[in-house]
N, C-alpha and C positions, 0 to 999 in steps of 0.2 A: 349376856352373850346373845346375838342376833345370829338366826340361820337364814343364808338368803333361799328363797324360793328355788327347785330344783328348777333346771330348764326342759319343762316339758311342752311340746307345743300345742296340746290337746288345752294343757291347762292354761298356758298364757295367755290364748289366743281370747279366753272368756273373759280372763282379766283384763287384757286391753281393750275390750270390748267396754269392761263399767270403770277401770282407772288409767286415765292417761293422766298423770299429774306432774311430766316433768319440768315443762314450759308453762302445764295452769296455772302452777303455785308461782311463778312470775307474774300473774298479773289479769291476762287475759286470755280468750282462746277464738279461732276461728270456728266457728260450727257452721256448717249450711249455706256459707256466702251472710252468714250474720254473724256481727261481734256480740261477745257473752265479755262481762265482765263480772271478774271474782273480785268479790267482797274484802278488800283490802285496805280500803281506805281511797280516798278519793287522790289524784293523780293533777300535778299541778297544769296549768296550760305550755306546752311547749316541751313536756319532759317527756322523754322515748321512753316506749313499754315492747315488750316482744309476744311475739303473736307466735300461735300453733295455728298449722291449717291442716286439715282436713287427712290431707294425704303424708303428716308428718313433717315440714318443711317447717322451719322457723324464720320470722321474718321481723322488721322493726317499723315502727310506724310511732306517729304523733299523737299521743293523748289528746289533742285539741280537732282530731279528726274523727276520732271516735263516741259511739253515742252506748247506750245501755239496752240489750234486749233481754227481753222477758219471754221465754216462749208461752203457747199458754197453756193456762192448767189442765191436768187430766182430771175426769170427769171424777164426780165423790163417789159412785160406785168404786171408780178403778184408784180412787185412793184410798177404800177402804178395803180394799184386798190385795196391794199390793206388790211389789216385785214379785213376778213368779223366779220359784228357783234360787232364791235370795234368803239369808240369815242374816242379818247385819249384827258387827260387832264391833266394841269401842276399848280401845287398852289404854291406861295410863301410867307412865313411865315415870314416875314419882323422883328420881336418882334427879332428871331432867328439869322438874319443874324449879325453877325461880322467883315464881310467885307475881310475873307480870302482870298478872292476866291480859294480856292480851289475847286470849280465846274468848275471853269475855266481850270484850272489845269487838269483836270482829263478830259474833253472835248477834251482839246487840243492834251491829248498822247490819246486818243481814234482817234482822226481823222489826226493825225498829223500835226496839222493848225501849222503855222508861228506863231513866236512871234507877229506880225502886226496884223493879222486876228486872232479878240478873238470870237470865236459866242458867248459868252455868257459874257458879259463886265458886272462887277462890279459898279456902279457908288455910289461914296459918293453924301448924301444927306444934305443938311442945309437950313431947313428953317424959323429957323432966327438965331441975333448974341448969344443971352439967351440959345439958343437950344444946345444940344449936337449931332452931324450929325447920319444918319445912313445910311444903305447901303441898294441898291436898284439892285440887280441881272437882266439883260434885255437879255433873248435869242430872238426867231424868234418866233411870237407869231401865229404861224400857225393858222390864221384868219377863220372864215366859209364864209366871206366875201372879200378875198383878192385882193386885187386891183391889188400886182406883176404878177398876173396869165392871167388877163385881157388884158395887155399890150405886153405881152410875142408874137413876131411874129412864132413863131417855135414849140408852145407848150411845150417848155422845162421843164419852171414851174408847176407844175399842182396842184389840190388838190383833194386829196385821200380818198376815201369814209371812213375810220376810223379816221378821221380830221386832217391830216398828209400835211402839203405841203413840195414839195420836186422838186428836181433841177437834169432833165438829160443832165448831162455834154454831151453827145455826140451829144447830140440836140442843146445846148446853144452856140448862135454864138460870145457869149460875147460884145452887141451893149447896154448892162446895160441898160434897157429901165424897166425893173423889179427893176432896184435899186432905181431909181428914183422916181417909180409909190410907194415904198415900205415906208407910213406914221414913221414909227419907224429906220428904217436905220439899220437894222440886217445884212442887204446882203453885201458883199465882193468880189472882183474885185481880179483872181488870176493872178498874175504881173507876176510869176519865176515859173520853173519848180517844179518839184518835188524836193522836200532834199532826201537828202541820207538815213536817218531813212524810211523814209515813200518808198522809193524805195526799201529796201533792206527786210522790212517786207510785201509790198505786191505787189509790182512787178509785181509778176508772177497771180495774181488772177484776174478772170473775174470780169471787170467794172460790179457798180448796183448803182443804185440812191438809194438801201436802205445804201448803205456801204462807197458811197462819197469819196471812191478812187478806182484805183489810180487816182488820182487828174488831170486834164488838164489846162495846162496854158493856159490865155486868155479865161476862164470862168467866170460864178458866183458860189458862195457858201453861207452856211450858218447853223446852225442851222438845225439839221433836227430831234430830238428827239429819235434819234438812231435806228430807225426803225426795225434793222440785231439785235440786244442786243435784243428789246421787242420778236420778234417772237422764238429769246429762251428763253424767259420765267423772263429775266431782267430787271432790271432798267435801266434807261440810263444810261451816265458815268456820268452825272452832279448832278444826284439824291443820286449810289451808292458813288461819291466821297467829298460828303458835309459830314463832320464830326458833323455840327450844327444841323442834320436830319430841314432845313429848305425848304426843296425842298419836295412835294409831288407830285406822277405820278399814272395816272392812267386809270381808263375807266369810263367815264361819263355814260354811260348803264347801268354798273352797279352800279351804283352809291358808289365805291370806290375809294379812292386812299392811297397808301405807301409809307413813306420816307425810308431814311438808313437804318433806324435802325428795320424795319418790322413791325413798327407801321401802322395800317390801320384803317382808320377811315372812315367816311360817309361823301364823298363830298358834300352834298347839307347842314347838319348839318355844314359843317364846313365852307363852305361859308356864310350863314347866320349869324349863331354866332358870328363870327367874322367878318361881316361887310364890306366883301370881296369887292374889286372893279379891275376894268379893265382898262388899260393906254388907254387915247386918244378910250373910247367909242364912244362919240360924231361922229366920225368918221363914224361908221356902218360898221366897218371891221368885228367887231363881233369875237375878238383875244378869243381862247383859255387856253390863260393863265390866272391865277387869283393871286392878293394881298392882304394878311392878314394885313392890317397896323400894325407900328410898337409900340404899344403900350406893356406897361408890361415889357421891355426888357428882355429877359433870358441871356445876357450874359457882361460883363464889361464894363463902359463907355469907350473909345479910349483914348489913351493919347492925348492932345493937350497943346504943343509948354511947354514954361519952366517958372519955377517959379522964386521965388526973389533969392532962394539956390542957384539957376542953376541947379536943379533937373528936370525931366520930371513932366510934374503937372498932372494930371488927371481931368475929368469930374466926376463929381456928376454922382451915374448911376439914370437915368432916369425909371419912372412908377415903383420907387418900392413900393409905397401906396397902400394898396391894393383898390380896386375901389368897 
């Protein structure tokens, strides 16, 4: 059960301020008299996209007109300290997930990671033979407690007063002593240089631990909740690129958060209501992320393996009684 946001305008007005996401999760957005494009997947020649501008207008234009801006990085002080007045937090609606990954998808052409290095891995769930599996999404759970940060001899890792942990490749001596110390195993060990995509789009642009490239070999990586997207006013790529809207992102301050589809609801409602829980609390890392168990399901049992036909058989879908 979702509660939507009361209409206060003291409080909306801050939230429209860091989420417009009705028209971004279509595609593109106007900023400044410059096009931004969101991390969707590339857009064919000749096929219409819709555009936000500035002052709320919606309008249509030719992907064959459109180019990629980058604004540029804020300086590694001010990405080491972060949105003022910011808590950021991430919820996972487990009922929802389908096990596309397509957050991964959409992760991975935002930061150009390696097929090897997924920050954000999918994992099938089964717990038991009677059950039908489900899928359990695991990024970097940017902890208020993190243990990676502890151990770090360079300060490479640190965490960021709007609850952000984040990785300064140019600090990191790559001695993984963060991956180790790190309960969940989010963190990545970069082996190869940069690929040719990820050289040829950002090259040329001043390193930022908000932006995670251009990437250095013989570093860590990981997860970093897209920090350069949020401070203009987006989602990350793994929230904008979940089609199942099961991903919610937000500011624990204010006590919102928004999937895909610009759905905003009240985090503390929707943690309660639904019974939300945290991986490996017991710990005292005190992760930022939260789980919706998967009850209810909203979307198709999975195939599993074949029948007497030699057809593909299906699962019974599960929780659809109503409760």
């Amino acid at each position: 059960m979702q509660s939507n946001i009361e209409d206060d305008p003291k409080k909306n007005s801050g939230r429209r301020d860091f989420l417009r996401f009705g028209a971004i999760a279509a595609g593109l957005t106007i900023v400044g008299g410059g096009l931004q494009k969101v991390f969707s997947g590339e857009k064919e020649p000749g096929e219409k996209v819709k555009l936000l501008s500035p002052n709320g207008k919606v309008y249509e234009a030719d992907t064959s007109a459109l180019c990629e801006f980058r604004p540029t990085p804020v300086s590694n002080a001010e990405a080491r300290k972060g949105i003022e007045g910011k808590k950021f937090v991430m919820v996972f609606d487990l009922s929802k997930c389908d096990g596309c990954k397509k957050c991964t998808e959409a992760c991975q052409t935002m930061h150009y990671t390696e097929p090897d290095r997924e920050w954000i891995k999918v994992f099938t769930m089964h717990d038991a033979k009677a059950e039908a599996p489900y899928y359990l999404p695991k990024p970097c759970f940017h902890c208020d407690n993190p243990t990676c940060t502890k151990v770090c001899p360079v300060n490479a890792t640190f965490k960021r007063q709007d609850g952000i942990v984040l990785i300064d490749n140019e600090r990191c001596i790559g001695c993984r002593m963060c991956m180790a110390a790190c309960p969940y195993s989010t963190r990545f060990f970069n082996w190869s240089h940069p690929g040719s995509a990820q050289r040829a789009a950002v090259g040329n642009i001043t390193y930022s631990p908000e932006q995670s490239v251009p990437r250095r070999m013989g570093t860590v990586e990981k997860c970093d909740f897209c920090p350069d997207m949020i401070r203009q006013g987006k989602l990350p790529a793994c929230v904008s690129g979940c089609p199942m809207d099961v991903i919610y992102f937000g500011d624990q301050n204010e006590d919102a958060v928004t999937n895909s589809s610009g759905v905003t609801v009240k985090l503390s409602a929707l943690l309660e209501q639904n019974a939300a829980y945290r991986l490996l609390e017991e710990l005292g890392t005190e992760p930022r992320v939260y789980y919706l168990p998967p009850k209810n399901r909203k979307y198709p049992a999975p195939e599993a393996g074949a029948g007497e036909d030699g057809k593909p058989k299906k699962h019974s879908a599960m929780g659809s009684m109503p409760m």
